[in-house]
C-alpha positions in Angstrom: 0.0 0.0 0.0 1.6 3.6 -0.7 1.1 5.5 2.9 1.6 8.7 3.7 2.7 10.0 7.5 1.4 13.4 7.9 2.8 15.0 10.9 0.5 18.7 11.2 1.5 21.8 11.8 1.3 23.0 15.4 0.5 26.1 16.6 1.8 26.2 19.7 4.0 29.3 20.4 7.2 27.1 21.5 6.7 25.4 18.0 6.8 28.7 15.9 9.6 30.4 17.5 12.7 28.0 17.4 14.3 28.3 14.4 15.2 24.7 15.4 13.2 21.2 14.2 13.5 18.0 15.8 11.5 15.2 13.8 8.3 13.0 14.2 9.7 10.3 16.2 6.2 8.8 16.9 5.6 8.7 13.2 8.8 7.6 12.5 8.7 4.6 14.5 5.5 3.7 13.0 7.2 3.9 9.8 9.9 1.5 9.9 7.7 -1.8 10.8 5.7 -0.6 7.7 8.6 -0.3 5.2 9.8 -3.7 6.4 6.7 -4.9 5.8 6.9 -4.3 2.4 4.7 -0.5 2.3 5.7 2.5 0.4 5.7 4.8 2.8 6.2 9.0 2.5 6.6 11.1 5.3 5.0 14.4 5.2 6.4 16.8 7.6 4.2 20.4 7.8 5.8 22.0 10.8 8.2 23.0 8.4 8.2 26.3 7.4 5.4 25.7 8.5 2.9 24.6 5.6 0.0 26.2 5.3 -3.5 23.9 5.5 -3.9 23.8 1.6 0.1 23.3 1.3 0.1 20.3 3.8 -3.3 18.5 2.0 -1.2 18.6 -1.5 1.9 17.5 -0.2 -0.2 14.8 1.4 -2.0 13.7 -1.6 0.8 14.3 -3.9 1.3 10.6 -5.2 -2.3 9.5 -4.4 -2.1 7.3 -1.5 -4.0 4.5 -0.3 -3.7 5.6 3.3 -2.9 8.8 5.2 -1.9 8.5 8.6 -2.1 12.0 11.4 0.5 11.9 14.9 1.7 14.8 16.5 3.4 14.9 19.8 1.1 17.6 20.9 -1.9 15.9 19.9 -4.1 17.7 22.3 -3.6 21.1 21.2 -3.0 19.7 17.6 -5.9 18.3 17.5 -8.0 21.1 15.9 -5.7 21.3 12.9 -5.4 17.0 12.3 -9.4 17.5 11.8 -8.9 20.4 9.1 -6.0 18.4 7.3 -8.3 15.2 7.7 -11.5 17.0 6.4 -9.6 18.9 3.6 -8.2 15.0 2.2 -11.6 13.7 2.4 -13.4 16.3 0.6 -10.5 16.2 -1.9 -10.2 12.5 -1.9 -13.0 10.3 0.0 -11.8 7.0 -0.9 -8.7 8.0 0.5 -8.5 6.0 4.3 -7.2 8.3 6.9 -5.6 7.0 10.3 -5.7 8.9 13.3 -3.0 8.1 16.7 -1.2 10.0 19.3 -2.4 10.8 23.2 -5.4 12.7 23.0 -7.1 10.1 20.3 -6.2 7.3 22.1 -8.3 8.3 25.3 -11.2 10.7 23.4 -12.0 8.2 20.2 -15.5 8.4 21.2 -16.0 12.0 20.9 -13.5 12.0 17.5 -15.6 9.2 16.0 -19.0 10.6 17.1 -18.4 14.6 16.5 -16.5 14.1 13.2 -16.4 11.7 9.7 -12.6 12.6 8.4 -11.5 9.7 10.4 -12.0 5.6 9.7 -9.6 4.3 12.4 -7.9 5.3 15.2 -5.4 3.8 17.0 -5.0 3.3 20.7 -2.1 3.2 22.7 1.8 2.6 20.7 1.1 2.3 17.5 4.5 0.2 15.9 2.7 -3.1 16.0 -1.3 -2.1 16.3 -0.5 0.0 12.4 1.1 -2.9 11.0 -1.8 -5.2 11.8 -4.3 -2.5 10.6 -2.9 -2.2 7.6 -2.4 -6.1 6.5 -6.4 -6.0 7.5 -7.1 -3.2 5.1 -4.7 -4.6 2.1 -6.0 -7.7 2.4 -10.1 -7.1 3.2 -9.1 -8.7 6.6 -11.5 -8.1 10.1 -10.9 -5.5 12.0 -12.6 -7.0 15.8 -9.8 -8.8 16.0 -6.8 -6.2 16.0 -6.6 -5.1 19.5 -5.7 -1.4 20.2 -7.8 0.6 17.2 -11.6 2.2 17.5 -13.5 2.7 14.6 -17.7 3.1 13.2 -19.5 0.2 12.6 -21.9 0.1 9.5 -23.9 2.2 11.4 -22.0 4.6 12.2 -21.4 4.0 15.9 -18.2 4.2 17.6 -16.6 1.1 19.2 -13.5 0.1 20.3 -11.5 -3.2 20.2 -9.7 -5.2 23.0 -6.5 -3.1 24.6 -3.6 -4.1 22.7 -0.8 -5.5 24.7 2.5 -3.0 25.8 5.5 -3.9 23.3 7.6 -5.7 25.7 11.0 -5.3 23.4 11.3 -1.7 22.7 14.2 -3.2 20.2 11.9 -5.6 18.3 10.9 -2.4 15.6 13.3 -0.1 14.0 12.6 3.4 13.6 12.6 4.9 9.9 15.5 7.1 10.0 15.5 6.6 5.9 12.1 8.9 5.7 14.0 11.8 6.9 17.0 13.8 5.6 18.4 14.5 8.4 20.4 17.9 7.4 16.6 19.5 8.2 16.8 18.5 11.5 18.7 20.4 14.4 18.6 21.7 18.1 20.1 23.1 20.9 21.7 26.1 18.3 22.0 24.3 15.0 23.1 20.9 15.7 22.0 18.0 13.9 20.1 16.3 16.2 17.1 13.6 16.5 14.7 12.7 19.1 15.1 8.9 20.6 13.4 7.1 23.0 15.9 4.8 25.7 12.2 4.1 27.7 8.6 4.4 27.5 6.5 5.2 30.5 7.3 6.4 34.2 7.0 4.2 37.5 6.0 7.2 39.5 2.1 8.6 40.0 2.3 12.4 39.1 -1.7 12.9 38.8 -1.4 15.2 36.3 0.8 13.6 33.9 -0.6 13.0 30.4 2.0 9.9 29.5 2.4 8.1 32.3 -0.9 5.9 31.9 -0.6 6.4 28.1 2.5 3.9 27.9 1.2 1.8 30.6 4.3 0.6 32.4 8.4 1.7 32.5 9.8 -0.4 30.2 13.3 0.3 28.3 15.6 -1.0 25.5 18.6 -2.9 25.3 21.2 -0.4 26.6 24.2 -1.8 24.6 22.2 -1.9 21.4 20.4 1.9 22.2 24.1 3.2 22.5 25.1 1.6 18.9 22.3 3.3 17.6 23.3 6.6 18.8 27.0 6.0 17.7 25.4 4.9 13.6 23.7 8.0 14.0 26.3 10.1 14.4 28.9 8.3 12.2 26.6 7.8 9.3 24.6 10.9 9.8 26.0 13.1 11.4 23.8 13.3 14.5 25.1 15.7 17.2 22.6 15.8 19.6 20.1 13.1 20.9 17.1 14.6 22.7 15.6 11.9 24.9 11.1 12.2 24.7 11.5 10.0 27.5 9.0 10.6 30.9 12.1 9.2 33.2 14.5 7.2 31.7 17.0 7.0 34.6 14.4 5.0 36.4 16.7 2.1 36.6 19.7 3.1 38.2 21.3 -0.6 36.5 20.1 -0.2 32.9 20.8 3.5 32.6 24.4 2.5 34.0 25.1 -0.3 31.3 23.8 2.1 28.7 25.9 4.9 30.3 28.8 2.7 30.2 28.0 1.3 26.5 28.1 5.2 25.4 31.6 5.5 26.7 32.9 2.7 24.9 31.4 4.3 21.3 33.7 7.2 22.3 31.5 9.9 19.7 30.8 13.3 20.9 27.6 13.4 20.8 25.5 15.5 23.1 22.5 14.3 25.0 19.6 16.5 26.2 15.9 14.8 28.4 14.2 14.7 31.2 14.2 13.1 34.7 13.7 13.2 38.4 16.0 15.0 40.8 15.7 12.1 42.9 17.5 10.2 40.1 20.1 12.4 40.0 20.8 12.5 44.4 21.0 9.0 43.8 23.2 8.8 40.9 25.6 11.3 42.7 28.6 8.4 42.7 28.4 8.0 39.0 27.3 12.0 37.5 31.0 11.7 36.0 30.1 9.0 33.6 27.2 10.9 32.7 29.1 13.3 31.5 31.5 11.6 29.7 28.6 9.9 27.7 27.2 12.7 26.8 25.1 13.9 28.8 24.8 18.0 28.9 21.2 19.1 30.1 18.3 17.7 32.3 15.5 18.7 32.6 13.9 18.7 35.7 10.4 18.2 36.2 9.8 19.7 39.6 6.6 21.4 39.4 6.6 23.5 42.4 8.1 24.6 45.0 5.7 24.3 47.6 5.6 21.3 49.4 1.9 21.2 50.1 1.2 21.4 46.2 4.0 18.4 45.2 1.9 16.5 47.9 -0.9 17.0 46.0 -0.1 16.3 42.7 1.6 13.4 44.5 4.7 14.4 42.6 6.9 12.0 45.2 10.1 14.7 45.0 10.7 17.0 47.3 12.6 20.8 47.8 15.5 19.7 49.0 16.4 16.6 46.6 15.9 19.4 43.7 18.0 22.1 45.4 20.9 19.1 45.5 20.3 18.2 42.2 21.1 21.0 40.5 23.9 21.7 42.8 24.9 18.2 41.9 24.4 18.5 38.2 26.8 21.8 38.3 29.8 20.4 39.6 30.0 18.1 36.8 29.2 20.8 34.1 25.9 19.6 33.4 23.3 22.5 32.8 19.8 22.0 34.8 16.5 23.7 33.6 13.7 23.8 36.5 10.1 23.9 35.3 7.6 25.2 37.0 3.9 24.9 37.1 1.2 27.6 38.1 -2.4 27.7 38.1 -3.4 25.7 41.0 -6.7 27.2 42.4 -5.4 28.4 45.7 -2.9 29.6 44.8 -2.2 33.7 45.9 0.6 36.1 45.6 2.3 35.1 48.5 2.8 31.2 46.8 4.4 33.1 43.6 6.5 35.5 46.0 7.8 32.2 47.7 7.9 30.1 44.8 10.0 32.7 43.6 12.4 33.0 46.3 12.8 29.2 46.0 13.7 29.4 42.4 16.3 31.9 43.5 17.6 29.6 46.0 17.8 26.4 43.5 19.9 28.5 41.1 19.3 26.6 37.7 21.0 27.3 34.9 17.4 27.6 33.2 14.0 27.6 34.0 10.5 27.1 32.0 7.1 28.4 33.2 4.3 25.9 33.1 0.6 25.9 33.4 -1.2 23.4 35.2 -3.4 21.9 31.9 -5.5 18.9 32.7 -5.8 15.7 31.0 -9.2 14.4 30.9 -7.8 10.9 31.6 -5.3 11.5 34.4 -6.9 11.3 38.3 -5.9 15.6 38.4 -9.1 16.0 35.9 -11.3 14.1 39.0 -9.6 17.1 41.2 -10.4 19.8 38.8 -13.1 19.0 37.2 -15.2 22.0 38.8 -12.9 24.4 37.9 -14.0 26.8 35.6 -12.3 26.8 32.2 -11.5 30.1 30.7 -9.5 29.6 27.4 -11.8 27.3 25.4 -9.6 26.7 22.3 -7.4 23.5 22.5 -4.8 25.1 20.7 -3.6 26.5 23.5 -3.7 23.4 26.1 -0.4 23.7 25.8 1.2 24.0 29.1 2.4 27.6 27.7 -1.5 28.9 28.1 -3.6 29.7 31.6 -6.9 27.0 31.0 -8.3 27.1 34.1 -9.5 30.0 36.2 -7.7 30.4 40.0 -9.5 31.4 42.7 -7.3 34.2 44.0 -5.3 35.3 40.8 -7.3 36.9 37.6 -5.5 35.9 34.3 -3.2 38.8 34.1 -1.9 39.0 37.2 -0.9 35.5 36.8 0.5 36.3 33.9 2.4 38.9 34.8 4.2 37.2 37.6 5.0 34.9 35.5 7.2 36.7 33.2 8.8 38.7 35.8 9.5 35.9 37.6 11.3 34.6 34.3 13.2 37.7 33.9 14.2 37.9 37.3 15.7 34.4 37.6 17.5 34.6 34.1 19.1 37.6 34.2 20.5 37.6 37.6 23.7 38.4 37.6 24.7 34.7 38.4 23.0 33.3 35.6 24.4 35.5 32.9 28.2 35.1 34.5 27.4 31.5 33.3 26.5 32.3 30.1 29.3 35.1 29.1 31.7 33.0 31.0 31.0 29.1 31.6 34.4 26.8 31.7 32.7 24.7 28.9 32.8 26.2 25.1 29.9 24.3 24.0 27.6 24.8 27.2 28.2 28.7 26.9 26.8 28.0 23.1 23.6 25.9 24.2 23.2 28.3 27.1 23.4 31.8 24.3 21.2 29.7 21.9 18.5 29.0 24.8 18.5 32.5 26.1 18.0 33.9 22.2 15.2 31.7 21.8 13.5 32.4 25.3 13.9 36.2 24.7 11.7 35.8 21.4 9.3 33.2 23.1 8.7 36.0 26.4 8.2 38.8 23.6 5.9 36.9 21.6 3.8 35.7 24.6 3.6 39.2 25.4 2.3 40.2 22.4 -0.4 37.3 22.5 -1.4 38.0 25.7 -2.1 41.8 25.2 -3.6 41.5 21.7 -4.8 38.0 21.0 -6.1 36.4 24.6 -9.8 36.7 24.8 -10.4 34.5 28.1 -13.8 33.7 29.1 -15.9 35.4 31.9 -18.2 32.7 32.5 -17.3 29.4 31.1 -17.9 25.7 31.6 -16.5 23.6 34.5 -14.1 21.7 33.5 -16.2 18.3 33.2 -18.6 20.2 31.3 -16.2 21.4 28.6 -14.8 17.7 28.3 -16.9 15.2 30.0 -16.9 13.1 33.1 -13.1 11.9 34.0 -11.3 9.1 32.2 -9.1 8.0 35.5 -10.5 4.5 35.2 -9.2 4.4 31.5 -5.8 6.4 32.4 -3.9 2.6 31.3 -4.4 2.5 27.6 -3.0 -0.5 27.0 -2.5 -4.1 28.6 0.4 -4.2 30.7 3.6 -5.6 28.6 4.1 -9.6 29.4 7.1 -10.0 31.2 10.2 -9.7 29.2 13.3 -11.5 29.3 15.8 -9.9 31.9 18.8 -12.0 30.3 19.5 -9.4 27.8 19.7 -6.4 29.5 21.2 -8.2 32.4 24.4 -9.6 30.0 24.4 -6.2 28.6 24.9 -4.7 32.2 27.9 -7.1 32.6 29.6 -6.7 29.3 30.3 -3.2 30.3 30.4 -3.2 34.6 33.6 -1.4 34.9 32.8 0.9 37.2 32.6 0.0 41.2 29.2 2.3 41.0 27.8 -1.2 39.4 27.9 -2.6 42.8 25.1 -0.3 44.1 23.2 -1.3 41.1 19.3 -0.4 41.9 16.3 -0.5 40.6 
């Protein structure tokens, strides 16, 4: 079958402003089993430039295809423009089949199905093996109640949904499709090459708010001796120079992330690594930050989410203030760079919480920071808290976590929003801060740091200039279950849990390469 990935243009600030462009991953790793499987497969990518709607549509049915299939990272706040793309292909071409996946399908199929035609299927959950079983189905008039993981109309027209489809218990068993990309369009972190990879999936801890977590059921990870030969091909045959890591956590095991930590060294390429993790993780790890380092490792970021203790307790965040003041301190004597977010627009929240919030910030000392707001997921256990809370930006586009969606108690929108940016200013131009990035020890960390601080500078403009001319919140909207619906918690697992896989691998792996004493501390 010829099949077209159509990744769609976002319109989410942080995705206009870089001049940066990491690729599809999710689409990418869809498009590898299908290629193998014998598929001609295209790869239309419009956050380029970006495309326009009617640009993205031809590119998309340039060759005809049998089957278009829509992902985007930011599915939520994409969503809006997957249903114009998806509308505009079927009024130009109904026969042509269009697929739908990604987060916010996955848990709101219903409403898609129900509210909207443009799509036939969509699929739940990871899509590498659930696509290739969808597709042998429609190439060879096969049924489709028996492929687990997809939701689709029945003759008619209701919406139903298949069995779960099992977690992929062998993240290695399905290549991605580097060969759909040319990867001289791709860069990051100030024009380097770069590509987005995946050593985990999922997160073992029970943020309530997090939109992944539940999505990729349980922590899994690949072979770390195999992930690090990957990265090494990347950069010899492609000239990759920076790897940024989509994963939730993917230090989570102190004994994989070691043996892959380990395997990195042995490559010996300079490749720079960028993600996300726990400050936890990183206290723990103390004994063994220098081989982070030395693998490549040159920014985490840190998902704290606030600096009041009360308000980690109830998001049941698990971390607390003082594990991420040490973490960053811990992070800086091995020149590793540490960006803080943080997360406003919990109801109670008053002055006073920004003022000390603030002061905490201050006291961490990162060498970066990004302002969050609270956005809830209608599947996560927060929703269940929130769901009386009025909403005052109706537009999905902006459930971004760079957008105010939900109305505080104490703080009207612009005061919130003012903080918030002064707050950002204050903490990255102290004069600490910019010693760091006019003078840091490290040639290539005083580059990153310059590039980030460009691109922020244009970001906090821009917001600016949304919020005074563009912002039009809402003085009496919906509660929040209103707007969406009653909570999802109980479907917050979107697939079965993986079956157990084989430990032997990574366990051999974790041998091959134990030569540092840190291995004897190994934990999970």
């Amino acid at each position: 079958m010829k099949i077209v990935l159509l990744n769609p243009p976002h319109t989410a600030i942080g995705s206009r402003i870089p001049d940066d462009h990491l690729p599809p991953l999710g689409l990418l790793a869809v498009g590898g089993p299908l290629i193998d499987d014998g598929h001609d497969v295209r790869l239309v990518d419009c956050e380029f430039v970006p495309l326009g709607l009617a640009d993205s549509v031809a590119r998309a049915l340039d060759d005809r295809p049998d089957l278009i299939l829509i992902g985007h990272s930011g599915s939520t706040s994409a969503h809006p423009t997957a249903i114009r793309i998806a509308a505009d292909i079927k009024a130009a071409a109904p026969s042509i089949k269009v697929v739908y996946g990604g987060v916010f399908p996955t848990y709101h199929w219903r409403d898609v199905l129900s509210e909207t035609g443009v799509f036939d299927y969509i699929v739940r959950g990871e899509g590498e093996e659930t696509v290739r079983l969808l597709v042998a189905a429609l190439a060879n008039s096969g049924s489709l109640g028996d492929i687990p993981g997809i939701a689709y109309r029945t003759d008619d027209g209701t919406p139903i949904a298949t069995r779960p489809a099992q977690a992929i218990s062998d993240l290695d068993a399905y290549r991605i499709g580097w060969e759909l990309i040319d990867h001289r369009d791709y860069s990051y972190w100030g024009g380097k090459r770069a590509v987005v990879l995946q050593f985990s999936r999922g997160c073992p801890h029970l943020c309530n708010y997090c939109g992944q977590r539940g999505f990729w059921t349980r922590w899994r990870h690949r072979d770390p001796v195999a992930f690090a030969k990957e990265i090494a091909r990347l950069y010899r045959e492609d000239g990759v120079e920076l790897i940024n890591l989509a994963d939730e956590n993917p230090t989570s095991s102190r004994k994989a992330w070691l043996a892959f930590l380990n395997a990195m060294v042995a490559e010996n390429v300079p490749v720079q690594i960028v993600g996300s993790t726990r400050a936890d993780d990183i206290v723990r790890d103390a004994d063994i930050l220098h081989l982070y380092r030395k693998a490549g490792v040159v920014r985490w970021l840190l998902g704290m989410e606030n600096t009041d203790d009360a308000t980690l307790r109830l998001i049941k965040k698990g971390g607390t203030t003082t594990s991420d003041r040490q973490a960053i301190a811990l992070l800086r004597q091995h020149d590793i760079l540490s960006m803080a977010t943080w997360v406003v627009g919990f109801e109670e929240e008053r002055l006073s919480d920004l003022w000390r919030g603030f002061k905490q910030l201050l006291s961490y000392d990162p060498d970066q920071i990004q302002a969050l707001y609270v956005t809830p997921h209608r599947w996560t256990p927060f929703f269940g808290l929130a769901k009386d809370r009025t909403v005052i930006e109706p537009d999905i586009r902006k459930w971004d976590y760079k957008h105010q969606v939900l109305r505080m108690k104490h703080l009207r929108p612009a005061v919130l929003f003012c903080c918030v940016k002064l707050i950002e200013v204050a903490v990255q131009a102290r004069p600490r801060a910019l010693a760091r990035i006019l003078f840091h020890r490290d040639g290539q960390q005083r580059h990153s740091m310059r590039w980030y601080t460009r691109m922020g500078r244009r970001v906090w403009f821009h917001e600016l200039y949304e919020f005074i001319f563009r912002r039009r919140h809402l003085d009496a909207g919906p509660s929040l279950q209103e707007f969406w619906g009653a909570p999802q918690e109980a479907e917050e697992e979107s697939m079965l849990p993986p079956q157990r896989r084989r430990l032997q691998k990574t366990a051999a792996a974790s041998n091959s390469v134990r030569s540092d004493e840190g291995t004897k501390r190994a934990l999970i």
